[in-house]
C-alpha positions as CSV (number, residue, x, y, z in Angstrom):
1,X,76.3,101.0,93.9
2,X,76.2,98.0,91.6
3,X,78.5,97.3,88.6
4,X,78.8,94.6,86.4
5,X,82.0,93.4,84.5
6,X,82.9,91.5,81.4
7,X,86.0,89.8,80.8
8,X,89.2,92.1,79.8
9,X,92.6,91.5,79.5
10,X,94.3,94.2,81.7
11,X,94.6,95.1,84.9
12,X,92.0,97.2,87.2
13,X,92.5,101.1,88.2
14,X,94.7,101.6,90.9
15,X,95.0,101.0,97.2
16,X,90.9,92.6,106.4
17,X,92.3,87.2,105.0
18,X,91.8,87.2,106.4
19,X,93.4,90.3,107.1
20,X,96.2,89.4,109.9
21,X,97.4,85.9,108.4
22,X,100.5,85.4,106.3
23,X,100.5,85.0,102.6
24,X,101.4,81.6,101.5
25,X,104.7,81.1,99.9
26,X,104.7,82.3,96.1
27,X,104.6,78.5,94.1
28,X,104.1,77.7,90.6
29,X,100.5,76.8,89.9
30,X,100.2,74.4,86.8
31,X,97.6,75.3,83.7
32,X,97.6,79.0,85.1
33,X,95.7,81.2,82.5
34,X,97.3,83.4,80.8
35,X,96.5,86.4,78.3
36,X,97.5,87.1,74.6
37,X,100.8,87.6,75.5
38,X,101.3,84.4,77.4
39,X,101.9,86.4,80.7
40,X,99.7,85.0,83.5
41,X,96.7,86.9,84.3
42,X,97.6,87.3,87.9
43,X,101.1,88.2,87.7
44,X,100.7,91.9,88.6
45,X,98.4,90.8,91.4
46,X,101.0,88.3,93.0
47,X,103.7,91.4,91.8
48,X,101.6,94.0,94.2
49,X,101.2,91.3,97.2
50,X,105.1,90.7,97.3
51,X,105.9,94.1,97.9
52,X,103.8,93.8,101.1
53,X,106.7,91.5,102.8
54,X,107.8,92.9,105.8
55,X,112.0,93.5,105.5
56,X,113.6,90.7,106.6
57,X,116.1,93.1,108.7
58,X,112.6,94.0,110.7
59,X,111.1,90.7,110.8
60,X,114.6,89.2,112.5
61,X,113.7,91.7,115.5
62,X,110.2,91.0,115.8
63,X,109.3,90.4,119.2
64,X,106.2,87.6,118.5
65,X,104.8,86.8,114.9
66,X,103.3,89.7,113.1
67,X,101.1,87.3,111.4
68,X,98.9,86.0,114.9
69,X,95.6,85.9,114.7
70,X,92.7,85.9,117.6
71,X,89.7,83.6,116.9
72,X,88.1,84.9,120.3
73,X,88.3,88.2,118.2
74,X,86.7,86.6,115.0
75,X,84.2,84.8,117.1
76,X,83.1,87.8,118.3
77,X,82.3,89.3,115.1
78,X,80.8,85.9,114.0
79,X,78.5,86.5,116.9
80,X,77.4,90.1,115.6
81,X,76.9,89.1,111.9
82,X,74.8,85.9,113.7
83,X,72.5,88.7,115.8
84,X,72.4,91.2,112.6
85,X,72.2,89.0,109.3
86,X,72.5,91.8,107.0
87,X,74.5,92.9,103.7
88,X,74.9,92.7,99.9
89,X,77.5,89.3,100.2
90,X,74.8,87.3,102.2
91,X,72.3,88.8,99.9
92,X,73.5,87.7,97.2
93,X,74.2,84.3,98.5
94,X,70.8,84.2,99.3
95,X,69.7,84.6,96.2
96,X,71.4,82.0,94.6
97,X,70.6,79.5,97.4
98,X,68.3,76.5,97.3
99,X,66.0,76.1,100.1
100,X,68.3,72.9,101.7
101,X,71.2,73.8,99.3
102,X,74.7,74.0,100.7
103,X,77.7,76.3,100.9
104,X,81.7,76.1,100.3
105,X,83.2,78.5,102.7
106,X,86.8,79.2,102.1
107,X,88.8,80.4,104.5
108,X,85.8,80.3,106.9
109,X,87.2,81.6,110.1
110,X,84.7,81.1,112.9
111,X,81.6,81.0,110.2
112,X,80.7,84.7,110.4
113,X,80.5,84.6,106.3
114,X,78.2,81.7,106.1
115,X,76.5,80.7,109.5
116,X,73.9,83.7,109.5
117,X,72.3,81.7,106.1
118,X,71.8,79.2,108.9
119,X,67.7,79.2,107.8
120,X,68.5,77.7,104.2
121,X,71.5,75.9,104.8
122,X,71.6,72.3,104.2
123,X,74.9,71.9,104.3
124,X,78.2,73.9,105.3
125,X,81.8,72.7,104.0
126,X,83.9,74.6,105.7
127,X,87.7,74.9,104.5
128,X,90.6,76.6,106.5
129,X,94.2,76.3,107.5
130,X,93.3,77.0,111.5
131,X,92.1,74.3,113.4
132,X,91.8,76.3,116.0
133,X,89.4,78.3,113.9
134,X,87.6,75.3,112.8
135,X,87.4,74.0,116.3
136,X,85.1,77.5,117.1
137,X,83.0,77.0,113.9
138,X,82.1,73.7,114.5
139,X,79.8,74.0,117.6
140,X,78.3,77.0,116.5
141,X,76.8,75.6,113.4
142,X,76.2,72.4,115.6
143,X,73.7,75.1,117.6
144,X,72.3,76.5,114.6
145,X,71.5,73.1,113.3
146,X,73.7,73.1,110.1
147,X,75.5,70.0,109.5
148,X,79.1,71.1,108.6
149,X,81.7,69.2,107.5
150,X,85.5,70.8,108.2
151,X,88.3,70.5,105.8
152,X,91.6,71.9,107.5
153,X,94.1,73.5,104.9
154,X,94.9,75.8,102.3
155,X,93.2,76.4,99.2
156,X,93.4,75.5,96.2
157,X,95.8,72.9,97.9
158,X,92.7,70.9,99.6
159,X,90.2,71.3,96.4
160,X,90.5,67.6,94.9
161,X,89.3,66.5,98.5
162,X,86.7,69.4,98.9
163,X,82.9,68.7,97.7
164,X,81.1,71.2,95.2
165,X,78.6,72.6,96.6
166,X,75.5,75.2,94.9
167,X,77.5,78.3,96.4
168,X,80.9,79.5,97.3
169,X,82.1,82.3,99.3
170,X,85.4,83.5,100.2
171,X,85.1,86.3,102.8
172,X,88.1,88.7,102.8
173,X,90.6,86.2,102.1
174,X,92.1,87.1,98.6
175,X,94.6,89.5,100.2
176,X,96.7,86.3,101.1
177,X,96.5,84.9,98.0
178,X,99.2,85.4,95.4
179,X,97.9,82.4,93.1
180,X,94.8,84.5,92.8
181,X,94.0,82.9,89.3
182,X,94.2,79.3,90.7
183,X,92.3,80.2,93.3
184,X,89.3,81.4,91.8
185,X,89.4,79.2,89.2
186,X,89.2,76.4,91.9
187,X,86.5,78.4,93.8
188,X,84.5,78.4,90.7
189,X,84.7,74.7,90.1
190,X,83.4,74.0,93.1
191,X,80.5,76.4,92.9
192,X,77.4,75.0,90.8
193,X,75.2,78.4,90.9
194,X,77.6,81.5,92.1
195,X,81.0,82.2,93.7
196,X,80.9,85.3,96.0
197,X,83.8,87.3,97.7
198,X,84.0,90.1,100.3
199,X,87.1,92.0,100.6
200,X,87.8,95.2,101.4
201,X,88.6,97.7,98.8
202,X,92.3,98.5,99.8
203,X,94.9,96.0,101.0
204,X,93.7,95.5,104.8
205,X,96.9,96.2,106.0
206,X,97.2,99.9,104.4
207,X,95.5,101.6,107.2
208,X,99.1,101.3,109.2
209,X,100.6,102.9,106.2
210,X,101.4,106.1,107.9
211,X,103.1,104.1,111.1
212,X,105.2,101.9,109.1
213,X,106.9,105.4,107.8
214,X,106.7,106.9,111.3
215,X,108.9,103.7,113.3
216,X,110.8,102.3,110.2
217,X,110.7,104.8,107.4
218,X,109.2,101.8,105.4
219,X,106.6,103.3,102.9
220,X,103.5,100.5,101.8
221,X,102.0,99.9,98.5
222,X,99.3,101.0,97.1
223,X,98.1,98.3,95.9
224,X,95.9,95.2,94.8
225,X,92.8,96.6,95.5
226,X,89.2,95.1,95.1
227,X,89.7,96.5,91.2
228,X,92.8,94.6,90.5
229,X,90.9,91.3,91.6
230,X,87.9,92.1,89.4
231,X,90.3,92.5,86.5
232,X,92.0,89.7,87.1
233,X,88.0,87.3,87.4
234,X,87.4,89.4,84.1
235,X,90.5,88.0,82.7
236,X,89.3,84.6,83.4
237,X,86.5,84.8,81.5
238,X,83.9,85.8,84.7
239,X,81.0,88.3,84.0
240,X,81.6,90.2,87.6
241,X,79.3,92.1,89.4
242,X,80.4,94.2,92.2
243,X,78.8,96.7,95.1
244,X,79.9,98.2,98.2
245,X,79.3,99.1,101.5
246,X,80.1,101.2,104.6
247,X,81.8,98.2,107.1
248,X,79.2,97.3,109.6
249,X,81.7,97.5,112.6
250,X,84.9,99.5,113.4
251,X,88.1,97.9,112.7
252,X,89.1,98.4,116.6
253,X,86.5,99.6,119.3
254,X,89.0,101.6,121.1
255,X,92.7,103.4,120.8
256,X,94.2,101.0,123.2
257,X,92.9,98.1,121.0
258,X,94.7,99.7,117.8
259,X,97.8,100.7,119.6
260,X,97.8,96.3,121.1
261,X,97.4,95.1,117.4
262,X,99.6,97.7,115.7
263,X,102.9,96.7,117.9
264,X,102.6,93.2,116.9
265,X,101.8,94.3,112.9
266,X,104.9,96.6,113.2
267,X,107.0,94.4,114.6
268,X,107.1,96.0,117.8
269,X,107.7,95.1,121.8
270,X,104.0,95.1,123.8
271,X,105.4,97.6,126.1
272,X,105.7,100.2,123.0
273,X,101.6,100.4,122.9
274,X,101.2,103.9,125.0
275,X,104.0,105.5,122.5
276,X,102.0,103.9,119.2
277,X,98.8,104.9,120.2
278,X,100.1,108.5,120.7
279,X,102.0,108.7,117.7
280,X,98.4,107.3,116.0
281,X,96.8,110.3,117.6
282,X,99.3,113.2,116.4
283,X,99.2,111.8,112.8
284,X,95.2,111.8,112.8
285,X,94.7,108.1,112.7
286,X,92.3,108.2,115.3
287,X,89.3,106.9,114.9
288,X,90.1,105.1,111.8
289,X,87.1,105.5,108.9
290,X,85.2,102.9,108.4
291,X,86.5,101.0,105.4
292,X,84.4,100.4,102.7
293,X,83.5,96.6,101.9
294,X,82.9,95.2,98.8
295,X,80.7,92.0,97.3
296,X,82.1,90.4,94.5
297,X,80.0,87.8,92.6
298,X,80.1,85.4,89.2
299,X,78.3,82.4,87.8
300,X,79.6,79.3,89.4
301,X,80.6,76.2,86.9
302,X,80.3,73.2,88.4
303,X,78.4,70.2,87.1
């Protein structure tokens, strides 16, 4: 389903970065809109995302960072959405895409966002803090024939070095973004014809909700969700359109593969996996739902 959004003041109704990487520190961000109250527009947003900190008291005990991530596993899923090109965000790029026209990719990953547009791309700036991540985009887009030009580091913190471009996307991202307003604000001067998001609906991390109470009586919030970010766009002046979708893939292809990724997002020892993915089982975890994905999209501003 389709909805489209003016701008408001208030927040969304009320529940992955990329999904496994860990939020950048909470700094002020100067000229940050604010509404008729002088309160910036993002404040609940960054509000919601602080109460997902881990507890210092767990953190201390954690046996390797809870915060890893696997570009072999986001190169694989690159690799699908290259074989299968499908789905309201590249759509919708599409759309807005000169023949020859090029892309911003924030928070790129391994290129699964933008490298299927391969056919119409004339150019790919890719931005994102991994090398590591960079260093498996690269080739790939070499292959497809898209010239791609790499800028390693955060954003908005790399934007005064970062070319506009006709398009910007941001593929499930936002959750590690407290700044959210300076962030999009960027994104959208960067973005001569649109500025498109994917994200899923609910934090990506809410899924180990119910194992977060199980091993450390820790309950998780509810929120942002995917509403709370098109308030806050709306709030920025953006007329936002929205739609959803069924993920294409699983978030794990097997129990063992949850119960691996759980111990290090739960701040638990390796050898703990067999008792997770048992507890995951008795509390009906198992096989997760697919989570719904959604496409966020607004006029770009550029000149």
């Amino acid at each position: 389903m389709t909805k489209s959004y003016g701008g408001t003041d208030g927040r969304g109704p009320a529940d992955g970065p990329r999904a496994d990487e860990r939020p950048a520190g909470r700094r002020p961000v100067a000229g940050r809109r604010t509404d008729r109250r002088r309160r910036p527009v993002d404040e609940g947003w960054r509000a919601d995302l602080a109460r997902w900190d881990i507890p210092e008291h767990i953190l201390r005990r954690a046996p390797a960072s809870p915060w890893g991530h696997s570009p072999a596993r986001f190169a694989q899923r690159t690799e699908h959405a290259l074989a299968a090109p499908e789905g309201p965000s590249l759509d919708r790029v599409a759309e807005a895409l000169p023949a020859g026209g090029s892309v911003l990719d924030v928070g790129a990953g391994t290129g699964a966002a933008s490298l299927p547009l391969a056919g119409r791309l004339g150019k790919l700036v890719a931005v994102d803090v991994s090398a590591e991540m960079l260093a498996e985009l690269t080739p790939r887009a070499e292959r497809l024939g898209v010239p791609v030009r790499t800028v390693p580091g955060r954003w908005p913190d790399v934007a005064d070095r970062t070319p506009v471009a006709d398009v910007a996307i941001a593929a499930h991202v936002v959750y590690n973004v407290p700044d959210l307003a300076a962030f999009l604000s960027e994104l959208t001067r960067h973005a001569r014809r649109r500025v498109v998001l994917e994200l899923t609906e609910r934090h990506p991390m809410s899924w180990l909700a119910p194992l977060w109470r199980h091993f450390h009586g820790v309950p998780r919030p509810a929120r942002p969700t995917v509403h709370d970010l098109v308030a806050v766009a709306g709030a920025l002046g953006h007329e936002v359109g929205h739609e959803s979708r069924a993920a294409p893939l699983p978030r794990y292809a097997s129990l063992d593969e949850l119960a691996e990724s759980a111990c290090r997002r739960l701040c638990l020892a390796p050898n703990r996996a067999e008792e997770v993915a048992g507890t995951a089982v008795a509390l009906g975890m198992w096989p997760l739902p697919r989570e719904r994905w959604f496409t966020v999209w607004w006029e770009g501003r550029a000149v």
